[in-house]
C-alpha positions in Angstrom: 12.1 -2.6 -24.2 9.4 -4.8 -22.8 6.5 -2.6 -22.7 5.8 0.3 -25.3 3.9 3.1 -23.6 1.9 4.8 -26.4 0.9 8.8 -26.3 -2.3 8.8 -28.1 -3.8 12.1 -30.2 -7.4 12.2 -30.9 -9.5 9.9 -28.7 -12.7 10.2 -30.9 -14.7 6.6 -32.2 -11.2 5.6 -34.2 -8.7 6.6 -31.2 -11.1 4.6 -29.0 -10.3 1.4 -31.0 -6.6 2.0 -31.1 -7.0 1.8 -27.6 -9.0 -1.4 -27.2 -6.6 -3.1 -29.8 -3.1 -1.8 -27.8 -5.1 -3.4 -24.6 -4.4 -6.7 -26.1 -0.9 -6.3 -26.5 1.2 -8.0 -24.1 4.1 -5.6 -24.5 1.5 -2.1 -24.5 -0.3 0.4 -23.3 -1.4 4.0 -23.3 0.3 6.1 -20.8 -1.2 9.1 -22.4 -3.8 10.7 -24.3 -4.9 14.2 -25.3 -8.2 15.3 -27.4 -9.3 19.1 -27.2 -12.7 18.2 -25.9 -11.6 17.3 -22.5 -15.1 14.7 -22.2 -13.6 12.2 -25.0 -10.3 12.7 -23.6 -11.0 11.6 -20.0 -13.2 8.4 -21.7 -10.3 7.6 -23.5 -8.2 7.9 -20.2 -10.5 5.6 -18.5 -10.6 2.8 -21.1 -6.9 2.7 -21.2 -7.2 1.8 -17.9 -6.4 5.1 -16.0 -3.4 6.4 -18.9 -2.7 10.4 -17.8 -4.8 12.9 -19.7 -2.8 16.0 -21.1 -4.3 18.9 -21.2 -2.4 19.9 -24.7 -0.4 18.3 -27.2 2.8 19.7 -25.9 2.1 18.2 -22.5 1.1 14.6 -23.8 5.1 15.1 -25.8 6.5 15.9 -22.3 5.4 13.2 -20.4 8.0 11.0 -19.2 6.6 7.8 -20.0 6.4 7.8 -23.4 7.6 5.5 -26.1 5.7 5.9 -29.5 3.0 8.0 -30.4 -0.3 7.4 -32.4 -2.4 10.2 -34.3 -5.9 9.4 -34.8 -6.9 12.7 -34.9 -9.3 14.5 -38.0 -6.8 14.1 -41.5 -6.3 18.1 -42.0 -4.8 18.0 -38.3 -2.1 15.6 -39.1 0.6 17.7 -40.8 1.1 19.8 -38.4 1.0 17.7 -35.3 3.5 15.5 -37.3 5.5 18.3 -37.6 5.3 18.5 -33.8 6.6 15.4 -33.0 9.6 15.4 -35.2 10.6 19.1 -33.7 9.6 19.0 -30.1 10.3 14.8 -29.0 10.9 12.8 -32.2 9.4 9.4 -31.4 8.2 5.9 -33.1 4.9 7.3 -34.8 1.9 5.6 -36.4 -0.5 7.8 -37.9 -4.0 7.1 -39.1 -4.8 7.4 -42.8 -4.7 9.7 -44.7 -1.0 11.1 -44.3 -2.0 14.4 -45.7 -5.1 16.1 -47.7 -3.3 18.7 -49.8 -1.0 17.9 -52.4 1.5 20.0 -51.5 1.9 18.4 -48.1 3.9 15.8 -49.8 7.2 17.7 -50.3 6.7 19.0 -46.6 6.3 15.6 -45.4 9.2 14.2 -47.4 11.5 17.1 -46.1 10.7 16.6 -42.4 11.2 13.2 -42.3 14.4 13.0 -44.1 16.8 11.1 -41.8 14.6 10.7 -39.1 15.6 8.1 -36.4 12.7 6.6 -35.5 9.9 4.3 -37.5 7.2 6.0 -38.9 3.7 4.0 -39.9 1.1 4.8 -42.0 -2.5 3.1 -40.7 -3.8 1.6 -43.7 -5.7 -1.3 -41.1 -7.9 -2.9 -44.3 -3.9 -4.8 -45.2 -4.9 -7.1 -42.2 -8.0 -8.4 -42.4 -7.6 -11.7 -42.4 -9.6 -12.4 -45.6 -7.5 -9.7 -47.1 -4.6 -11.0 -45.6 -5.9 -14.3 -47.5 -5.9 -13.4 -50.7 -2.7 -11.3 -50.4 -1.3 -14.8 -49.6 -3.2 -17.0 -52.3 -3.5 -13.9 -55.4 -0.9 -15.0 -57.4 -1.2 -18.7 -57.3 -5.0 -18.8 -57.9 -4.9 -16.7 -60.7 -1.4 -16.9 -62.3 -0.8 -13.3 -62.7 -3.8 -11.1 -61.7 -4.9 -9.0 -64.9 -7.6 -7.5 -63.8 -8.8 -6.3 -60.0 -12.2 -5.0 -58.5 -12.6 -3.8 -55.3 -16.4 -3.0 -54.3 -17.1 -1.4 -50.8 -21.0 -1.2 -50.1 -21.0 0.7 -47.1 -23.1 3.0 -44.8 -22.7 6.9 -44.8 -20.1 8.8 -42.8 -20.8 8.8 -39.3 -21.0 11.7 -37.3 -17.7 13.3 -36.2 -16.8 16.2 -33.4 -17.2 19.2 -35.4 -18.4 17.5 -38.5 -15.1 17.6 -40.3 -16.1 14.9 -42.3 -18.6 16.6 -43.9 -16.3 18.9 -46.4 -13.9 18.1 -48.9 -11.7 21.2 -47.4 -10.8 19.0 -43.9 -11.2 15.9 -45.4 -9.4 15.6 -48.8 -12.9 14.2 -50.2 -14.1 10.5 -50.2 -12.0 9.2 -52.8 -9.0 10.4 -50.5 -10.5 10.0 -46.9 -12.4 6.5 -47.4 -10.7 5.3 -50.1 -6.6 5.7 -49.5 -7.3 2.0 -48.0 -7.9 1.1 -51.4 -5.5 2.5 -53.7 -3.1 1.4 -50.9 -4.3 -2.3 -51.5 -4.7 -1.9 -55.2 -0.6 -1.7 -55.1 0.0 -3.8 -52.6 -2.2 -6.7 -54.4 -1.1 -5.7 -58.3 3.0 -5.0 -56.3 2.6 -2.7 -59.1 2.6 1.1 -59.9 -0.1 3.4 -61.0 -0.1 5.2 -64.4 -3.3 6.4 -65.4 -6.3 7.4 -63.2 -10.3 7.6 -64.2 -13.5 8.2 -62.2 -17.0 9.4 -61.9 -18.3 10.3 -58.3 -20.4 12.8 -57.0 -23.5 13.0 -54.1 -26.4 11.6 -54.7 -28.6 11.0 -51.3 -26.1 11.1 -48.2 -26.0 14.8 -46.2 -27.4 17.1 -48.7 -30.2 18.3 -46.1 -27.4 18.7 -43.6 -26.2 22.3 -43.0 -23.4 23.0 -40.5 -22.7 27.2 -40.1 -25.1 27.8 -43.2 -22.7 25.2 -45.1 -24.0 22.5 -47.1 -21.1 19.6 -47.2 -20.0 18.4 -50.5 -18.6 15.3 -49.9 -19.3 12.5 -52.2 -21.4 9.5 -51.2 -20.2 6.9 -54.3 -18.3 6.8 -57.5 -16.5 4.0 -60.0 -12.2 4.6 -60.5 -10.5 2.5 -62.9 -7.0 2.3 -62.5 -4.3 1.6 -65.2 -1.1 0.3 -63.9 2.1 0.4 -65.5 2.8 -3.3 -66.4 -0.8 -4.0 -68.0 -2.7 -4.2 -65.5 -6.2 -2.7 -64.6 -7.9 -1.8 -61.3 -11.4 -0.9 -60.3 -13.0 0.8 -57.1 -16.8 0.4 -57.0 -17.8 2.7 -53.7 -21.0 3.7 -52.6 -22.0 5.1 -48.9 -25.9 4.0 -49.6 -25.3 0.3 -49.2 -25.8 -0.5 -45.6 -28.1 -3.3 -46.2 -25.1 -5.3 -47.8 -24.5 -8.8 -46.6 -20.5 -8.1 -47.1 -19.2 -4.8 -47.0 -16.0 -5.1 -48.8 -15.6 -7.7 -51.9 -12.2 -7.7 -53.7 -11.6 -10.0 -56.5 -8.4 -10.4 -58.3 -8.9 -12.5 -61.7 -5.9 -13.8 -64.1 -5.4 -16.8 -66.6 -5.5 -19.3 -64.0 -8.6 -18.5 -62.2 -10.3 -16.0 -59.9 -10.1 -15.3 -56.1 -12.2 -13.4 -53.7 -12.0 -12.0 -50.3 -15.9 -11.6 -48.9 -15.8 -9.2 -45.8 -18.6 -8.0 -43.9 -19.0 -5.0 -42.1 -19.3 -3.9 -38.3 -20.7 -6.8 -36.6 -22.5 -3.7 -34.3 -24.3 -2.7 -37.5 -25.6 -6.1 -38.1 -29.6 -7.0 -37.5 -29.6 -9.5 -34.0 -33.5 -10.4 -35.7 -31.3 -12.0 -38.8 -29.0 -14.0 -36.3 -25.7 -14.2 -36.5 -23.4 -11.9 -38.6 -21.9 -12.7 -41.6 -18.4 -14.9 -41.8 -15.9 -13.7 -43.6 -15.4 -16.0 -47.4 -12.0 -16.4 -49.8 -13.5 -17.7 -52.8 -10.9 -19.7 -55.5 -12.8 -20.3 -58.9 -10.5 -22.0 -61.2 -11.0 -22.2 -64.4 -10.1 -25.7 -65.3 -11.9 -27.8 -63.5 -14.1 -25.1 -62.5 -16.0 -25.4 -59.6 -15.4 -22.3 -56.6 -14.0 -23.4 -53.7 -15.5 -21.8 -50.8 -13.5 -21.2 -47.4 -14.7 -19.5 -44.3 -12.0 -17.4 -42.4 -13.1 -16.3 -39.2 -12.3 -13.7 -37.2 -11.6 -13.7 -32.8 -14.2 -12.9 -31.2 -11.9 -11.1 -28.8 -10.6 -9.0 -31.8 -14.1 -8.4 -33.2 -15.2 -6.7 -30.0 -12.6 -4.4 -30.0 -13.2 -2.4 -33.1 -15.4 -2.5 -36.8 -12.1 -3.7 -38.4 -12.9 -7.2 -38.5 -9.6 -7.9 -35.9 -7.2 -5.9 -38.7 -6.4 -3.0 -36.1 -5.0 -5.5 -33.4 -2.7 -7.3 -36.2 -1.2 -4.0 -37.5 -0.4 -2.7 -33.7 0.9 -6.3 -33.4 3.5 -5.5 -36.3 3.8 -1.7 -35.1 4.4 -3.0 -31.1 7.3 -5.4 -32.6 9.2 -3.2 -34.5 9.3 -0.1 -31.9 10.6 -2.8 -29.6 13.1 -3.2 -32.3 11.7 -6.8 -33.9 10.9 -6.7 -37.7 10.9 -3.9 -40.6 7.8 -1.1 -40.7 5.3 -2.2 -43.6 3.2 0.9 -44.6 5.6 3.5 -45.1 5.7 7.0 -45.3 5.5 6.6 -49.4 3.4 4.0 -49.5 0.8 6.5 -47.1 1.8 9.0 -50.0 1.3 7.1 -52.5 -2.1 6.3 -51.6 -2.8 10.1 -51.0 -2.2 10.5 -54.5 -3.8 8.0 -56.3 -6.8 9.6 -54.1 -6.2 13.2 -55.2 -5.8 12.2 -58.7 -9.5 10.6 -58.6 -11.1 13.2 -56.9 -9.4 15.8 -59.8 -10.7 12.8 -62.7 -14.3 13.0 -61.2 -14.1 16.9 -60.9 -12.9 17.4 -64.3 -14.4 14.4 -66.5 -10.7 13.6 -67.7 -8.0 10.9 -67.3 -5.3 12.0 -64.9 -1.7 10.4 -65.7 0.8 10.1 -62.6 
């Protein structure tokens, strides 16, 4: 197969970068895209450079040139339009974080894809930024064994979605499983290490309590700590707060052992960054050893080409990269469906320590 032609579900902010980044491929594009609001979909349609637009999701799984789908639609939809796929065309998939919202989805999921033919991949983009990527590379040299691992995101507040889905805990899963999957996700990937015991404090403090939508005020959180205990000793904590737009970095993961410390500095949405206060931020890995000490300070910057498309700082075009290769039938898929699980719980189990005040064991 040279060229992948991708069916695309949701053409909202996120679908649009999918579509940018799959652009750059030289072995994709979108043949196809479908959104219920027929004004995103035709957008979408015309920055994938004419793709067909179906008029339901049925139609985009009939048409004939189609090789892999992509979901990028709001997380309570993605069940069921999984569900979907594998019954009506089963097809290469990569779905956007998170897999599912309710707990019981898991079994569901695990049932329908049991023997399925095709590659499925979980979107967990934050993997491949390339300071990320960095210190996935240079973890367990620099420190010799990471013991301990932060991961702060200073952020801005949800943005506004079609329908404001994003605004409730009931379509979303809450925060600590909508934003933050991403980072239980890299919390394993970084420790290669299993949960065991989850803690947190979160709640809403400023962010859309004067917002009503049908008489409803949302109740999704806007920050919260959760510190992670993981089965061979080490621990993990997730420092999130949706207040912190004036940030110079956005994300800031550090990973610390009896060797030394390293540090992946990465700053947010060039788009959101002040022109008056020139150019944006660089991305930073930071090794501070601790004999001699003395940090060492390396710049990792990102294509320009990648930046523009997307506020992922290039990580979307490297994962459709991977995702392009292996439909084509070139490598192994790296965020599986358990990982995506896995993530999903670790989320689940926070939001339940926050709610409750107590530890919850997995």
């Amino acid at each position: 197969m040279d060229i992948v032609n991708y069916g695309l579900i949701g053409c909202g902010m996120m679908g649009r970068e999918h579509i940018q980044n799959i652009n750059l491929l030289p072995h994709g594009r979108v043949s196809v895209v479908y959104d219920p609001v027929a004004d995103l979909a035709q957008s979408a349609a015309t920055l994938a450079e004419d793709a067909h637009v179906a008029e339901t999701l049925e139609a985009l799984l009939a048409h004939e040139a189609l090789d892999a789908v992509v979901i990028v639609s709001p997380n309570f939809l993605h069940v069921g339009q999984l569900r979907q796929i594998v019954e009506a065309r089963p097809l290469p998939i990569l779905c956007e974080k998170p897999l599912f919202t309710d707990p019981a989805d898991r079994a569901v999921l695990d049932a329908l894809f049991k023997n399925y033919p095709h590659p499925v991949w979980v979107a967990m983009e934050y993997r491949y930024m390339p300071p990320v990527a960095a210190l996935l590379e240079q973890a367990e040299h620099a420190t010799g064994g990471i013991k301990m691992l932060t991961i702060r995101e200073h952020r801005f507040p949800f943005l506004p979605k079609i329908g404001d889905w994003n605004r409730f805990n009931a379509k979303t899963g809450g925060t600590l499983v909508e934003k933050c999957c991403h980072f239980f996700d890299l919390m394993r990937l970084i420790l290669k290490d299993e949960p065991l015991r989850v803690m947190a404090s979160a709640g809403q403090s400023l962010n859309h309590i004067d917002e009503r939508y049908d008489g409803q005020a949302p109740d999704i959180w806007d920050n919260g700590y959760v510190i992670v205990d993981f089965v061979h000793g080490a621990r993990a904590m997730l420092e999130l707060c949706m207040f912190a737009e004036g940030s110079k970095y956005q994300e800031e993961i550090s990973a610390v052992g009896p060797k030394g410390k390293i540090e992946a500095l990465v700053p947010g949405p060039g788009r959101f960054w002040p022109q008056a206060l020139g150019a944006a931020p660089v991305p930073q890995l930071i090794i501070s050893p601790r004999a001699p000490k003395g940090p060492l300070v390396a710049e990792i910057p990102v294509d320009p080409t990648l930046l523009a498309a997307g506020d992922h700082n290039g990580s979307t075009f490297y994962q459709h990269q991977r995702f392009n290769a292996v439909v084509r039938g070139e490598g192994a898929v790296e965020v599986t469906l358990t990982d995506g699980a896995k993530a999903v719980a670790m989320g689940l189990a926070a939001q339940e320590s926050a709610r409750t005040g107590q530890a919850v064991t997995l």
